[in-house]
C-alpha positions in Angstrom: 17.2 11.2 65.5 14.6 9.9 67.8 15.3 7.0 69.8 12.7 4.9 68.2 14.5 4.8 65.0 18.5 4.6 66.4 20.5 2.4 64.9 21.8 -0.3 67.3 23.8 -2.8 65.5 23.8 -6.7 66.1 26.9 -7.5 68.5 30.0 -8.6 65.9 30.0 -11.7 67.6 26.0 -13.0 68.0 26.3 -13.7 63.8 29.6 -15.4 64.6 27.5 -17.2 68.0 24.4 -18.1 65.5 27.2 -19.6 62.8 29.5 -21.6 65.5 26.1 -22.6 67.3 25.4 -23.9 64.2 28.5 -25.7 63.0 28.6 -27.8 66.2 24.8 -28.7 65.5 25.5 -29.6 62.3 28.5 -32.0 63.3 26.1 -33.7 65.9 23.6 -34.2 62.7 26.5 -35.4 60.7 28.1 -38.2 63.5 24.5 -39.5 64.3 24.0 -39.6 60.5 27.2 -41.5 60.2 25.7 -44.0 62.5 22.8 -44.7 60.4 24.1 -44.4 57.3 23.3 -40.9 56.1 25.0 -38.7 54.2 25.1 -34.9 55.9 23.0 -32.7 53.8 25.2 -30.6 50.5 23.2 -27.7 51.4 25.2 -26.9 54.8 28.2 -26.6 52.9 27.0 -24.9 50.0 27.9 -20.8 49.7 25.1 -18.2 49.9 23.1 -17.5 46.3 22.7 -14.0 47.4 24.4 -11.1 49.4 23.4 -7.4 50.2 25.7 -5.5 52.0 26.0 -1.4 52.1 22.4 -1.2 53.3 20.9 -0.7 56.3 19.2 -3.8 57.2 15.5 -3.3 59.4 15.0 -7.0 61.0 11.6 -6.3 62.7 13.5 -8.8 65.3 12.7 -7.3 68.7 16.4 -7.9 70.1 18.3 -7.0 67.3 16.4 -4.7 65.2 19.2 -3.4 62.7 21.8 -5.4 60.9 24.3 -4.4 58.1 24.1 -7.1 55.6 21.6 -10.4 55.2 22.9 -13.7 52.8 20.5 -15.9 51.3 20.6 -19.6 50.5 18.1 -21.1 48.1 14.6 -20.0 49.7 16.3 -19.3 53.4 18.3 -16.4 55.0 21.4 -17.8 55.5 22.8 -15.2 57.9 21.5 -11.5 59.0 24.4 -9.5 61.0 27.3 -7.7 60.4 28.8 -7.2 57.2 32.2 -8.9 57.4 31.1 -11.7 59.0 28.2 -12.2 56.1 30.7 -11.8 53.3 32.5 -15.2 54.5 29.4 -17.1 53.3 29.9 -15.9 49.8 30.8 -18.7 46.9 32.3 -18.1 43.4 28.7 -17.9 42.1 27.1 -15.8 45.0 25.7 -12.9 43.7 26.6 -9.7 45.6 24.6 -6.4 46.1 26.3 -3.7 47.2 23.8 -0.9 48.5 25.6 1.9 48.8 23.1 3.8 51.5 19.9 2.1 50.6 17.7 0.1 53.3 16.4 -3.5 53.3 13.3 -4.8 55.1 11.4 -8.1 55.5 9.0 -8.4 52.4 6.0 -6.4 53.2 2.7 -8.4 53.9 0.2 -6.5 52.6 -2.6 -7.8 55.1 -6.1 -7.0 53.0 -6.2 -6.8 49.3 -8.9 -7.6 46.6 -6.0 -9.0 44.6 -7.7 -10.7 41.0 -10.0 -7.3 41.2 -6.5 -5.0 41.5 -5.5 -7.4 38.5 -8.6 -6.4 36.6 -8.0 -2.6 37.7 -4.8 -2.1 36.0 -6.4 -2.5 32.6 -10.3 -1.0 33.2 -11.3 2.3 32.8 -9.3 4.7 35.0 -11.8 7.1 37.5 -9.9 7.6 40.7 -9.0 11.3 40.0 -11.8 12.5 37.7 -12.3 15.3 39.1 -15.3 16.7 37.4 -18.4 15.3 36.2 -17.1 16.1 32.8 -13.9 14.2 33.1 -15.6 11.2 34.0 -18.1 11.0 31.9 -15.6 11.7 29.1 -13.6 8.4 30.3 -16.2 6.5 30.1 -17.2 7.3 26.5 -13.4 7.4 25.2 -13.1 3.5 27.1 -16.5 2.4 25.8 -15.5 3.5 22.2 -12.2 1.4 21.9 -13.8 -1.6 24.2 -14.3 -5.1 22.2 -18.1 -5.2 21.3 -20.1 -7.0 23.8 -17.5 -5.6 26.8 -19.0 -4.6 29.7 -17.0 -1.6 30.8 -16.0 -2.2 34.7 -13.7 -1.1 37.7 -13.4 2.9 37.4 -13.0 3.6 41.3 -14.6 7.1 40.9 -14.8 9.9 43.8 -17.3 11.5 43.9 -15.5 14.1 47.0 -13.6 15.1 44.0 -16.5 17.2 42.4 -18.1 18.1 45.2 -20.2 15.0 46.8 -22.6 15.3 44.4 -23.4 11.4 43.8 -23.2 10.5 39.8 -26.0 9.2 38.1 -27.2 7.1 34.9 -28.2 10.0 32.9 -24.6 11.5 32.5 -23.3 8.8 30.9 -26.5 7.0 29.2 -25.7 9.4 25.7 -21.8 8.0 25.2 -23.0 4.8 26.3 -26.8 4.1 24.4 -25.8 0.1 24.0 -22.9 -0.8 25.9 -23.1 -1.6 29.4 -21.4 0.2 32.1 -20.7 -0.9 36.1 -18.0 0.9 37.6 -18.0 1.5 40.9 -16.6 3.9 43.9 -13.2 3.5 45.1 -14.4 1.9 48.2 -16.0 -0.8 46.4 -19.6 -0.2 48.4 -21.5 1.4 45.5 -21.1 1.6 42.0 -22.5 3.6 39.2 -24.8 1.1 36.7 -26.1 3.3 32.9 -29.5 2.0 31.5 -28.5 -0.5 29.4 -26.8 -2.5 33.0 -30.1 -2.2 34.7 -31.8 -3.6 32.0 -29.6 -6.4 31.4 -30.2 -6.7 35.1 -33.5 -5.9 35.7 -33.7 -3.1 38.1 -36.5 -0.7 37.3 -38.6 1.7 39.8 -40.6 -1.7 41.1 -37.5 -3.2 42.4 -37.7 -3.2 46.3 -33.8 -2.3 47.9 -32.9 -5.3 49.5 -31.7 -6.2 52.6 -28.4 -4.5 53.4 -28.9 -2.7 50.6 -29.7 0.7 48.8 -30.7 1.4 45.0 -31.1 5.2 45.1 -34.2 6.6 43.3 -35.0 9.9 42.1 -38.1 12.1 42.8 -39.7 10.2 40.2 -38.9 7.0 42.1 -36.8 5.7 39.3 -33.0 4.5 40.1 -30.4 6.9 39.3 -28.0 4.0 38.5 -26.8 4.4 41.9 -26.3 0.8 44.1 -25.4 0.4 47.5 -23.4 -2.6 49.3 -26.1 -5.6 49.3 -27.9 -3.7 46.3 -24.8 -4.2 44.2 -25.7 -8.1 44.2 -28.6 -7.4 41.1 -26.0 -6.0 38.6 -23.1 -8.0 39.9 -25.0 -11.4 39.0 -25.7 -10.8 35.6 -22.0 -9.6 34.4 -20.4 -11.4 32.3 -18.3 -14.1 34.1 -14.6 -13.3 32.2 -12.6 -16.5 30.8 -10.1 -18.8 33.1 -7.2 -16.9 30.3 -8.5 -13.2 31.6 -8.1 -14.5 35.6 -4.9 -15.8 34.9 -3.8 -12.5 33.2 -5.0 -10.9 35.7 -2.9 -12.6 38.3 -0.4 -12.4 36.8 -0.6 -8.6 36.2 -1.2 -8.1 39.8 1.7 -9.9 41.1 3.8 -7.9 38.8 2.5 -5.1 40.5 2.8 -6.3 43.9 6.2 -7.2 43.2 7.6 -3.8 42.0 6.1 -2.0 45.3 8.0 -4.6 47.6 4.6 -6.7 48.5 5.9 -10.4 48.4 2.6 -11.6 50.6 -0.6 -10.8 49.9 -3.9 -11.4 52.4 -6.5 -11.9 49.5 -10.3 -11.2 50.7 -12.2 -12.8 47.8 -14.3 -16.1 46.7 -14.1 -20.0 46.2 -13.4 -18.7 42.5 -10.5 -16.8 43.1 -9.3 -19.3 45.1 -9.2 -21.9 41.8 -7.4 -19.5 40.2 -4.8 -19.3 42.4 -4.4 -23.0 42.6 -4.0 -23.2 38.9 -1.4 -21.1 39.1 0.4 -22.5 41.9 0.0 -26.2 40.4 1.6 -24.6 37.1 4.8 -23.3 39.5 3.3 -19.6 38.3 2.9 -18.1 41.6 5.8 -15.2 42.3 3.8 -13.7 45.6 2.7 -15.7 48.8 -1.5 -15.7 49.3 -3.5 -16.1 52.0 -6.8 -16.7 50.7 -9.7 -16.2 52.6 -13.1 -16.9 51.0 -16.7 -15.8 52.6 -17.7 -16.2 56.2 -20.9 -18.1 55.4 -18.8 -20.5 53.7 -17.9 -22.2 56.8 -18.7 -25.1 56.5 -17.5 -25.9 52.5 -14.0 -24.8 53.9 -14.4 -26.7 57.0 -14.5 -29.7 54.7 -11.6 -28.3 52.3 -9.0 -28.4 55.0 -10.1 -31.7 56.3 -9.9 -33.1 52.8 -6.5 -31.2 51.4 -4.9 -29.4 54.4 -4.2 -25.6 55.0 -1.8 -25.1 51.9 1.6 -24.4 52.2 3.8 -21.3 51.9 2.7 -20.1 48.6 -1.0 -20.7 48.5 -2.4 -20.8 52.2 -6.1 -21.4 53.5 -8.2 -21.7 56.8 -9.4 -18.0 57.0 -13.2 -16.8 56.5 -13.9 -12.9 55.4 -17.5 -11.2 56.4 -19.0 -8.1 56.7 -20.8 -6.2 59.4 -21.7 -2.9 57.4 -20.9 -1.1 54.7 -18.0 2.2 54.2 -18.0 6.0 55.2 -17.7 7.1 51.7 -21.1 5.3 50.8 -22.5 7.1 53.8 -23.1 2.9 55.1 -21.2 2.3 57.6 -22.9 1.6 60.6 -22.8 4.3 63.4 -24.0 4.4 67.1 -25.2 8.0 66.0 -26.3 9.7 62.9 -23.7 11.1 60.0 -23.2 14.4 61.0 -24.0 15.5 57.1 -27.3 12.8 56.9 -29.3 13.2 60.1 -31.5 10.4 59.6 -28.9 7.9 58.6 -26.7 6.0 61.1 -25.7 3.5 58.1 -26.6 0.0 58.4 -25.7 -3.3 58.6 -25.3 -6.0 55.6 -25.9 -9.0 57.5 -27.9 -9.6 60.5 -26.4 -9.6 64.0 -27.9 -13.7 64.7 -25.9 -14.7 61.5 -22.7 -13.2 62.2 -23.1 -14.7 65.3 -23.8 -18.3 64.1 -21.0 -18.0 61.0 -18.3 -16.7 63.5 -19.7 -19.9 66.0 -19.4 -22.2 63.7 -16.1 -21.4 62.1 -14.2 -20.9 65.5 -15.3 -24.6 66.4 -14.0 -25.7 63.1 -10.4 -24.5 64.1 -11.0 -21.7 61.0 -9.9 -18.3 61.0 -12.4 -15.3 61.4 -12.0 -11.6 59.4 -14.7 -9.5 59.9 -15.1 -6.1 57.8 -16.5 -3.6 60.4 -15.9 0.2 60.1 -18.4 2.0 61.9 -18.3 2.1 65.6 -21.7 0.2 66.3 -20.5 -2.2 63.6 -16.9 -2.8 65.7 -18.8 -2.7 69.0 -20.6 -5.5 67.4 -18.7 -7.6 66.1 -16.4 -7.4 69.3 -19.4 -8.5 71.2 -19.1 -11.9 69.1 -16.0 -12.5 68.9 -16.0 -12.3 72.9 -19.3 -14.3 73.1 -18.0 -16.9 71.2 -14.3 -17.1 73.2 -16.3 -17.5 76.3 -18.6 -20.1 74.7 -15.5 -22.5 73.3 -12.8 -21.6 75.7 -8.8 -20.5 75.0 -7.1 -21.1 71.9 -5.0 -19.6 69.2 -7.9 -18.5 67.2 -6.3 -14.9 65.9 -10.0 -13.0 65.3 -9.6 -10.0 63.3 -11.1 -7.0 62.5 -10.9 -5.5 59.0 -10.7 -1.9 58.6 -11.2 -1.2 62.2 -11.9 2.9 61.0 -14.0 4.8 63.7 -13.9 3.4 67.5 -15.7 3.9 69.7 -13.1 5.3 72.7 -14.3 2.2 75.2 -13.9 -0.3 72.7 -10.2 0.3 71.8 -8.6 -1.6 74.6 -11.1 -4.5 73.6 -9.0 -5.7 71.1 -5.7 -6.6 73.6 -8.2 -7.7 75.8 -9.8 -10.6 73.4 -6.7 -10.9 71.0 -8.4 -9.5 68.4 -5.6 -8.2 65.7 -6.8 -4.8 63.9 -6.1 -5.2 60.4 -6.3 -1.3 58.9 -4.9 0.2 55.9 -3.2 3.7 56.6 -3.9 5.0 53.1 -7.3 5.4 53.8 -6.4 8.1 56.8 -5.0 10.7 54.4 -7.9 9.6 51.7 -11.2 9.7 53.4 -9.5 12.7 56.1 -10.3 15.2 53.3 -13.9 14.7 53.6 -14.3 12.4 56.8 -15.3 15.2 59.2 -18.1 16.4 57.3 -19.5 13.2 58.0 -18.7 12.2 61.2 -17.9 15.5 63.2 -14.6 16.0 64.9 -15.1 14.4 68.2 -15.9 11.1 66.3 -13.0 11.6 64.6 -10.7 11.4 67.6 -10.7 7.8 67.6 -10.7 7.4 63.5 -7.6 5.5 62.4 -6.7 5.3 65.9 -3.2 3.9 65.3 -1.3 5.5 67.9 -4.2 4.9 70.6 -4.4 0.6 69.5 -0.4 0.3 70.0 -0.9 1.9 73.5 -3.5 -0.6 74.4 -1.5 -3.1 73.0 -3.0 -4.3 70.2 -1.3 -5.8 67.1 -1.7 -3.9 63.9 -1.7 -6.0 60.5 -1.6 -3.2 57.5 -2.6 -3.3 54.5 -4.0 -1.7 51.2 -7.5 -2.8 50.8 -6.1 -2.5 47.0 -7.7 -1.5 44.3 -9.4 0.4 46.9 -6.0 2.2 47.5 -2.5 1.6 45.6 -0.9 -1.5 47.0 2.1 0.2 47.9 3.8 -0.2 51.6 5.8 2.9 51.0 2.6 5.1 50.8 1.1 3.5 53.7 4.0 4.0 55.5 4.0 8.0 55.0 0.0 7.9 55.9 0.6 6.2 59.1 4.3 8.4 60.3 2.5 11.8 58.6 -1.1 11.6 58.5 -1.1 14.4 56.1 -4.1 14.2 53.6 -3.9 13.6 49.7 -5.3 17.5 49.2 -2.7 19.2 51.3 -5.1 20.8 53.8 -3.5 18.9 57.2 0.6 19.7 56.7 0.7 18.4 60.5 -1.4 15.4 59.7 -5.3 15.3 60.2 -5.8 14.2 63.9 -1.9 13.8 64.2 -2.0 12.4 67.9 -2.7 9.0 66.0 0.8 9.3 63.9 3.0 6.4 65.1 6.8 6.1 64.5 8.6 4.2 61.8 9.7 1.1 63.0 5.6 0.8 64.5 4.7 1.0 61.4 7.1 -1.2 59.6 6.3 -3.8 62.0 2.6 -3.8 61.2 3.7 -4.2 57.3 5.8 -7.0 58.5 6.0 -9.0 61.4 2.1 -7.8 62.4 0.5 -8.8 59.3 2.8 -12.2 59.7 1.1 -12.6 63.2 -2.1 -12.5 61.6 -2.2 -14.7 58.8 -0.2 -17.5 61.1 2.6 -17.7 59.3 5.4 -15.7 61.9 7.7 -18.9 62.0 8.7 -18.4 58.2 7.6 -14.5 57.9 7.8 -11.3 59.0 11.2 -10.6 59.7 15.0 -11.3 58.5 16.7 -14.1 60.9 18.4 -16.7 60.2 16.1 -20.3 58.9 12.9 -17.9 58.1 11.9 -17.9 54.3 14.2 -15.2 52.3 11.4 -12.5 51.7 13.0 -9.2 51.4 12.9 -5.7 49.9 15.8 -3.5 48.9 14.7 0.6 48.9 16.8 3.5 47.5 17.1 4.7 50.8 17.0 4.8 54.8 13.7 5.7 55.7 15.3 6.1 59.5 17.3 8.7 58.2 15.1 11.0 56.2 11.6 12.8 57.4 8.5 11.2 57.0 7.6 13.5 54.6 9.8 11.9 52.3 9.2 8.4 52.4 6.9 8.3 49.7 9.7 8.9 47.3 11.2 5.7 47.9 11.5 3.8 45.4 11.2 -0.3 45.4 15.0 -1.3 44.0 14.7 -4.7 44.4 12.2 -7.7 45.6 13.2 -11.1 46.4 10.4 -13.8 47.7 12.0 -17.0 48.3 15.4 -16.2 47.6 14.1 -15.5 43.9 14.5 -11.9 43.1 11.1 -11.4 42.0 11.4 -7.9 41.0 14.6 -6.1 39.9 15.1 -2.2 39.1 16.0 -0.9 35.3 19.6 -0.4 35.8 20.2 -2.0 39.3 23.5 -3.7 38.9 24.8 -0.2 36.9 23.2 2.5 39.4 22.9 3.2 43.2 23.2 -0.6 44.1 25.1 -1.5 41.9 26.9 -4.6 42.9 28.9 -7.7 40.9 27.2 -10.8 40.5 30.6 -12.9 41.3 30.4 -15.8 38.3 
C-alpha cells in the first residue's frame, strides 16, 4: 500500500487530550457563569445522538488524517479518534453504527452543480447514451407521446460522439414531433437541439443574424438546422415556458434526494436570482436537507452587492456572496476558446461569450464589493484570460481573502499552470469530464494540447487547491465516480486501461481532499466544513468500503450506506441496520 494512503491512527491519548482540554474549559465557563448567574449549558453533559465505530474514518485533517470512530451531538461532531475512547460518549438513546470494514469521510462538497436543472433532469427525456440517430429520435417521439399537452419536451443531454460526431438536426425529429415543441440540449449544456415548432414559437428563421457569443448553425440552404450554440441558445431559452413555483420546488426536492444518496451534503449551485428564491422558500419552510452555496450571474454585481448589504451572506444552509461568469463556451460544442485552431476545425479557435472589457469591469466591480468571483473558462486563451483579470484586478485593489476561481479549468496552457498558486486562484474541475470528453478530446485538440488537459496532477505540484465537482446534469453528481476519474483516468469506452494522459492521475487522499476540505476552502466555509474534528458541523458519509484498501479500479462500486448533514441522517441504505453496518440503535 502506498504511503499516501497508510493508515496512521490518531494517538489513544490526543481524543482523551481534546476531551480533558475540554472538561477544564468547560469548568472555567461553568465558575465564571456561576458568578453571573448562569446556568452551564445541558448540551455539555448531554451523550452523543450518533456513533460509528468499525469504519475506517478519512478526516481530511492534515495532522491526523485517519481515525477509527467519530460521535455526533445534535448538528456537531462530538469527538473523532479512537474507538474506545468514542464509545464513552454514548447515552441510553445514542444510536450506534457499527461498520464492520466500511469507510467514513467528511460529506462531499460537490463544488459546481446546475442543481434545480439536475432536478428537472431526473424526470425529462433521457439522451445521454443514445447511441444512434435512431435511438434518439425514438426517445423523443415515445416522451413527446406520453407528455401533458402543451409540454415542451426539455433536458435530453444527448452525445452526439456517440454516433459518430455527426451534429443532429431539426429534420430527424420534426415527423414524431409535427406540434409539440422540443429543446433538449447536449450534455455540456453549450448547444441544444430546437425541432420546427421551438423555432417558430421563438422566431428563428434563415434571417436571424447569430448573435454575439453565439452560433445558430445553417444548412447549405442557409436555413438553421435546429442547432444553437452558447449565446445563441438565449432565443429559444426566452420563450419556454417558465414552469410553476410547485414544479421548482419538486424539483429541489428531487435533486437533494439525489444528492443525498451519492454522499453530496453541499452543493455549489451556478444558477440565477430565480433559483436563488427557490431555495429560500425552501429554507424558510425548514425543507432544505443539503447545504447551497448559491451563486447567481457575474453581471449581477451590483443587485447582490445590495442583497448582502441589506440581508447578510446567509448562513449554513443557504449561503450567498459569490458571482458565476463565463469566458467561452465547451470542447464538445467545438466553443471553447483556444490560442490555436481545433485540430479537427482549422478555422475555428472557439470563441468568447462575453467581451474581454466586460469581464474585466464585472470581476472589478465585484472584488471591490467584498463578492466572490467564479469564472467558467475552459480553453487555454479563455484561462490565460481570465487569469490576466483576476491578476489585474489584485494589483489594482490590493491583498485580501478574495478566493478567485476558475471553473472548469480543462486545457492549460503549460505557462499558466503555476498562475493559479501564484494569484490564489482555486481550480474548481470536475474529474468526470476527463474520462468523458478523453474518448473524443484528442481529435479535437491534438495530443500535445492534451498534455496539460485535466492537469490534476501538474496543479497539486504547483500548489494549487483543487475544489471538485460534477458540473451535474452535465455528469452524474456522484463523488465516488469522480473519485475513480481522478485516481484512474480511464475513459467511459474502455480504450485507455492505463488512464488517457495518466501522468495527471493523483492519489486518493488528493482527491478526497479536493471533494472535501478543497471545495470547503473555496466556498468559505472551512471553519464548519470539509473535514471531521471536533466543533465542525456533523457532515459525513458512511461507504461499504475502504477505498484505501482496494484498487482504484474499484472505487466506482462503492456504494453510499449512509449520509448524515447536520447530525441528521439524511440518507439511509435499504437494510442498513440488518446488513453490512448493521448496528443497534441503543433505546
Amino acid at each position: 500500500m502506498p504511503a499516501s494512503v497508510a493508515s496512521p491512527r490518531l494517538p489513544a491519548g490526543a481524543l482523551l487530550a481534546a476531551v480533558v482540554g475540554a472538561a477544564v474549559a468547560a469548568v472555567a465557563v461553568a465558575a465564571a457563569g456561576a458568578l453571573l448567574g448562569v446556568k452551564p449549558a445541558a448540551a455539555v453533559e448531554q451523550p452523543a445522538t450518533l456513533i460509528v465505530t468499525g469504519a475506517r474514518v478519512w478526516t481530511g485533517e492534515r495532522r491526523h488524517p485517519w481515525a477509527e470512530a467519530v460521535a455526533v451531538r445534535g448538528e456537531r461532531l462530538a469527538a473523532v479518534g479512537a474507538a474506545a475512547e468514542v464509545e464513552r460518549l454514548a447515552g441510553p438513546r445514542t444510536r450506534r453504527i457499527e461498520a464492520r470494514g466500511g469507510m467514513v469521510t467528511p460529506g462531499f462538497i460537490d463544488a459546481h452543480v446546475h442543481f434545480l436543472d439536475g432536478g428537472f433532469g431526473l424526470g425529462s427525456v433521457k439522451l445521454r447514451d443514445a447511441a444512434t440517430r435512431a435511438e434518439l429520435v425514438r426517445r423523443i417521439a415515445e416522451f413527446a407521446r406520453a407528455a401533458p399537452a402543451g409540454a415542451w419536451v426539455l433536458g435530453g443531454d444527448w452525445d452526439h460522439e456517440l454516433w459518430g460526431g455527426e451534429l443532429p438536426r431539426r429534420d430527424w425529429i420534426d415527423a414524431v414531433t409535427p406540434d409539440r415543441p422540443v429543446w433538449v440540449n447536449r450534455l455540456d449544456g453549450h448547444m441544444s437541439l430546437a425541432n420546427g415548432a421551438a423555432l417558430r414559437a421563438a422566431g428563428v428563421t434563415a434571417k436571424t443574424p447569430d448573435p454575439p457569443g453565439g452560433t445558430i448553425v445553417r444548412g447549405k440552404d442557409g436555413e438553421p438546422t435546429g442547432i444553437l450554440k452558447d449565446n445563441a441558445m438565449e432565443l429559444v431559452d426566452r420563450v419556454v415556458p417558465d414552469p410553476p413555483p410547485a414544479a421548482k420546488d419538486r424539483a429541489l426536492d428531487a435533486a437533494m434526494s439525489y444528492a443525498a444518496a451519492h454522499g453530496v451534503t453541499s452543493v455549489h449551485h451556478m444558477g440565477t436570482w430565480e433559483d436563488l428564491a427557490v431555495f429560500r422558500r425552501a429554507h424558510d419552510a425548514g425543507r432544505l436537507r443539503v447545504r447551497i452555496h448559491a451563486a447567481v450571474p457575474l453581471a449581477t454585481w451590483r443587485r447582490l452587492r445590495n442583497e448582502v448589504a441589506a440581508r447578510g451572506r446567509g448562513d449554513a444552509w443557504l449561503a450567498i456572496g459569490g458571482l458565476k461568469g463565463f469566458v467561452d463556451g465547451s470542447l464538445g460544442s467545438r466553443t471553447a476558446a483556444f490560442a490555436a485552431p481545433y485540430a479537427d476545425a482549422p478555422g475555428n479557435s472557439g470563441l468568447l461569450v462575453n467581451k474581454p472589457e466586460d469581464l474585466y469591469a464585472w470581476t472589478a466591480g465585484a472584488d471591490r464589493a467584498g463578492l466572490q468571483v467564479m469564472v467558467h473558462a475552459i480553453g487555454d486563451r479563455a484561462v490565460h484570460l481570465q487569469l490576466d483579470i483576476f491578476a489585474r484586478v489584485a494589483r489594482e485593489d490590493g491583498a485580501r481573502d478574495r478566493r478567485f476561481r476558475i471553473e472548469h479549468a480543462q486545457h492549460l496552457a503549460p505557462a499558466d499552470v503555476p498562475r493559479f498558486a501564484a494569484l490564489g486562484v482555486v481550480a474548481s474541475m470536475q474529474p468526470y469530464h476527463a474520462i468523458d470528453d478523453g474518448r473524443w478530446a484528442e481529435k479535437a485538440i491534438g495530443a500535445e494540447r492534451a498534455k496539460t488537459t485535466y492537469a490534476f496532477r501538474s496543479l497539486l505540484d504547483a500548489r494549487a487547491t483543487l475544489a471538485f465537482g460534477s458540473d451535474w446534469p452535465v455528469a452524474p453528481a456522484v463523488p465516488l465516480l469522480g473519485l475513480y476519474a481522478a485516481l484512474t483516468r480511464r475513459t467511459l469506452d474502455g480504450r485507455h486501461p492505463e488512464g488517457w494522459v495518466p501522468s495527471q492521475k493523483i492519489t486518493l487522499e488528493e482527491a478526497l481532499a479536493a471533494y472535501t476540505r478543497g471545495a470547503a476552502w473555496a466556498g468559505f466555509a472551512e471553519r464548519d466544513l470539509g473535514t471531521l474534528a471536533p466543533g465542525k458541523l456533523a457532515d459525513l458519509v458512511l461507504l461499504d468500503r475502504d477505498l484505501a484498501r482496494i484498487p482504484p479500479s474499484e472505487i466506482r462500486d462503492a456504494r453510499v450506506l449512509l449520509t448524515a448533514v447536520g447530525g441528521k441522517v439524511v440518507y439511509e441504505a435499504p437494510g442498513l441496520a440488518a446488513g453490512i453496518a448493521a448496528g443497534a440503535t441503543g433505546h
